[in-house]
ZAMARGU-4260 file (C-alpha; in steps of 0.2 Angstrom, whole numbers, plus 5000, padded with zeros to 4 digits):
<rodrens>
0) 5298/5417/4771 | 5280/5414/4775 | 5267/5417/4786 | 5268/5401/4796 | 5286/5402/4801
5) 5281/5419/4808 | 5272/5409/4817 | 5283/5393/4822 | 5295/5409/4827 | 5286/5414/4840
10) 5281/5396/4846 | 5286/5393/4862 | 5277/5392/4878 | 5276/5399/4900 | 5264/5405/4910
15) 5266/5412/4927 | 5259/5425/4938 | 5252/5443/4934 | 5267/5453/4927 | 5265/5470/4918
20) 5277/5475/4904 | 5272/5493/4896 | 5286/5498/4886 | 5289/5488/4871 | 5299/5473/4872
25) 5310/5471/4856 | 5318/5456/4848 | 5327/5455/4834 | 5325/5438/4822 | 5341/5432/4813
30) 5340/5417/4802 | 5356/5408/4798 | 5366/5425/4806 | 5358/5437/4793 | 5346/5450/4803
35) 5329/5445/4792 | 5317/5456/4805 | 5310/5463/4822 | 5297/5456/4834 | 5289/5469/4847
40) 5276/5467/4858 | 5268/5478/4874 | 5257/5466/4883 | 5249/5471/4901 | 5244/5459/4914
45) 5232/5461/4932 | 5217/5457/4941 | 5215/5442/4929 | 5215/5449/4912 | 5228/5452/4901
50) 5229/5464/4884 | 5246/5463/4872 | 5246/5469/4855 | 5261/5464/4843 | 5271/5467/4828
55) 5283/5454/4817 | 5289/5464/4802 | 5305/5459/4790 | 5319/5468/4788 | 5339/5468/4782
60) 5340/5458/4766 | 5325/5448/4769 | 5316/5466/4769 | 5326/5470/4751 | 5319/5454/4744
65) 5301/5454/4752 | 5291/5464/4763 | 5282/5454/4778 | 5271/5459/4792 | 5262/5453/4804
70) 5250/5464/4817 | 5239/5456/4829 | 5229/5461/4847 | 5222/5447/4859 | 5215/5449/4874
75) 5207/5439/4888 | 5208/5429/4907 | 5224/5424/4916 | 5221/5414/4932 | 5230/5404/4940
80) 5244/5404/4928 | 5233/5400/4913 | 5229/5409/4899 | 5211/5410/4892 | 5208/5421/4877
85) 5193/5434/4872 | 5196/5438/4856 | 5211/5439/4844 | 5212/5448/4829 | 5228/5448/4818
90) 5233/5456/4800 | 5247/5448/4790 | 5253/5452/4774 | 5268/5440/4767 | 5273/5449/4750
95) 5262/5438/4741 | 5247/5436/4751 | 5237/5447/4763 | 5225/5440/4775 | 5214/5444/4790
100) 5209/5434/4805 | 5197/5439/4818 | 5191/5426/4832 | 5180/5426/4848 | 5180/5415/4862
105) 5164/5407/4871 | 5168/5396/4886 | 5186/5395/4878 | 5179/5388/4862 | 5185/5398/4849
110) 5173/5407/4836 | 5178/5411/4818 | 5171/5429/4814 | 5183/5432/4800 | 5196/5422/4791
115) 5201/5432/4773 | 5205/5423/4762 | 5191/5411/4765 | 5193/5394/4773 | 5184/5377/4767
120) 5179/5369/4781 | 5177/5352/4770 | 5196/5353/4764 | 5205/5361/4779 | 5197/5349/4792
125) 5196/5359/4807 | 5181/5364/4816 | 5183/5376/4827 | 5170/5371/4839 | 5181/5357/4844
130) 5196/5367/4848 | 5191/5371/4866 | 5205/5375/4877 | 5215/5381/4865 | 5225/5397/4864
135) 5229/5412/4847 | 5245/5412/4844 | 5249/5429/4850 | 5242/5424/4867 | 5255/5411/4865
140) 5271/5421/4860 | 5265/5435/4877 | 5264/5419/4887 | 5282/5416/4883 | 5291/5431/4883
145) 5285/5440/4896 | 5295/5444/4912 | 5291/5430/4927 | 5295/5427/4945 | 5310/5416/4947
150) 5303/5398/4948 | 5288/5402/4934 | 5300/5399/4920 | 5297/5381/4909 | 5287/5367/4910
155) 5271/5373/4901 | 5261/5366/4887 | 5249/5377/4877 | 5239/5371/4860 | 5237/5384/4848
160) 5223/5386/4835 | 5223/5401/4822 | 5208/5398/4815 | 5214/5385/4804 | 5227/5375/4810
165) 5230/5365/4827 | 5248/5367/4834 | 5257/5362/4850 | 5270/5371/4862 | 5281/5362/4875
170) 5294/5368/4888 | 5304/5355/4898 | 5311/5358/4913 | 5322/5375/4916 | 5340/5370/4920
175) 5357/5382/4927 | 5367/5389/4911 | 5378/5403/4913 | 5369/5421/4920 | 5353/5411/4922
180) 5342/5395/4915 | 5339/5387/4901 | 5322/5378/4893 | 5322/5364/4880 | 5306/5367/4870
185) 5299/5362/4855 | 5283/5367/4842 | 5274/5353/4834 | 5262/5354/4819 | 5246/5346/4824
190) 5230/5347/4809 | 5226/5357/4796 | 5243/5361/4788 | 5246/5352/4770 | 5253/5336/4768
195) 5268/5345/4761 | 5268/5356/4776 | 5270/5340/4785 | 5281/5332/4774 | 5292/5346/4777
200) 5292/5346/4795 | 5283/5344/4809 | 5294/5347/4822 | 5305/5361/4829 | 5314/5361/4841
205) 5319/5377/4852 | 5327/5384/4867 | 5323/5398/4880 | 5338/5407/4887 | 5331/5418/4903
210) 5338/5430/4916 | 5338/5439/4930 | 5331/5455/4927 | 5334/5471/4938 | 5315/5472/4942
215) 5321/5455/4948 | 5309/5447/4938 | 5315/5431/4924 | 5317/5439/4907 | 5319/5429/4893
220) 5335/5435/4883 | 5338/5423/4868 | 5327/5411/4860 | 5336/5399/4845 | 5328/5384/4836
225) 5327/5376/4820 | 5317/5383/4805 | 5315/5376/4789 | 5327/5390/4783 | 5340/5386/4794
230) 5344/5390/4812 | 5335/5407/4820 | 5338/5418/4835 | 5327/5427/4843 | 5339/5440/4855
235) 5331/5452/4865 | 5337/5470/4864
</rodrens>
């Protein structure tokens, strides 16, 4: 497992009005029904801004065989059901690689202050500066799972840059499954990933499962979609 299915994990997108959520929200990640890990994150939204810290970390036999961990904080505006990052900092470390990211924004253009181990500009493609508009992808994953009003849930595309690669989120229309809705989605690999990367696949497809909660706010249950081990499931505890 590496870092970018971490990553394509987490992909998928909704944005709504300002929630809060400060207990930890849980999931745990199952890749072809064997647990492989946990996702937590405890993000807080008002006023405009919004702060979430989280943590993806393997476990089960995936943990036996390697240990993987992700840690990242991001912070920034939300207004009008759009999200506009501040900074972004994350920490990974995927049993053979560790590696650091840290990122400002200025007028939503996105600002490299550290990326460990040390992009080339001329190889991996991607200028920074012409990411505006762009979201981190923990900004993304809060944007997703958080709690929303009924009728915030779906139809939201984000792009995602990480400091060296360009990635898409869609949600489709929600539509009535059984105890709630359902989202089609799917993440899209954009620039800067190899041509192998490509090769292999460039698009997942996902779907959101979302509830009613008692705070009687949407809360999303389940998340499944394709990876290139196999199907995963994301299911909140």
């Amino acid at each position: 497992m590496r870092r970018r299915l971490a990553l394509a994990v987490l992909a998928a997108v909704l944005a709504a009005p300002s929630c809060r959520a400060e207990d930890p929200v849980v999931f745990d990640l199952s890749i072809r029904g064997i647990w492989a890990g946990t996702l937590s994150f405890t993000g807080e939204a008002k006023e405009g801004r919004y702060a979430v810290s989280g943590r993806l970390e393997s476990a089960g036999l995936v943990g036996l065989v390697r240990q993987i961990r992700y840690d990242g904080q991001a912070e920034g505006s939300l207004r009008q059901g759009r999200f506009t990052p501040a900074r972004y900092r994350e920490q990974a470390d995927t049993g053979r690689r560790q590696s650091q990211s840290v990122m400002e924004y200025r007028r939503g253009i996105p600002q490299v202050k550290v990326y460990n181990p040390p992009r080339d500009l001329q190889s991996d493609g991607i200028d920074p500066a012409t990411q505006g508009g762009t979201v981190d992808p923990l900004t993304a994953l809060f944007a997703t799972l958080r709690d929303v009003p009924p009728g915030g849930e779906c139809n939201q595309t984000l792009t995602m840059f990480d400091g060296k690669r360009r990635s898409q989120l869609v949600l489709g229309a929600p539509s009535a499954v059984e105890g709630g809705v359902a989202c089609p989605g799917e993440y899209r690999r954009l620039a800067g990933f190899s041509a192998r990367d490509m090769a292999e696949k460039a698009r997942f497809p996902f779907t959101l499962r979302l509830g009613l909660a008692e705070s009687g706010l949407m809360q999303v249950k389940d998340v499944t979609m394709e990876s290139i081990y196999g199907n995963a499931r994301l299911k909140r505890r």
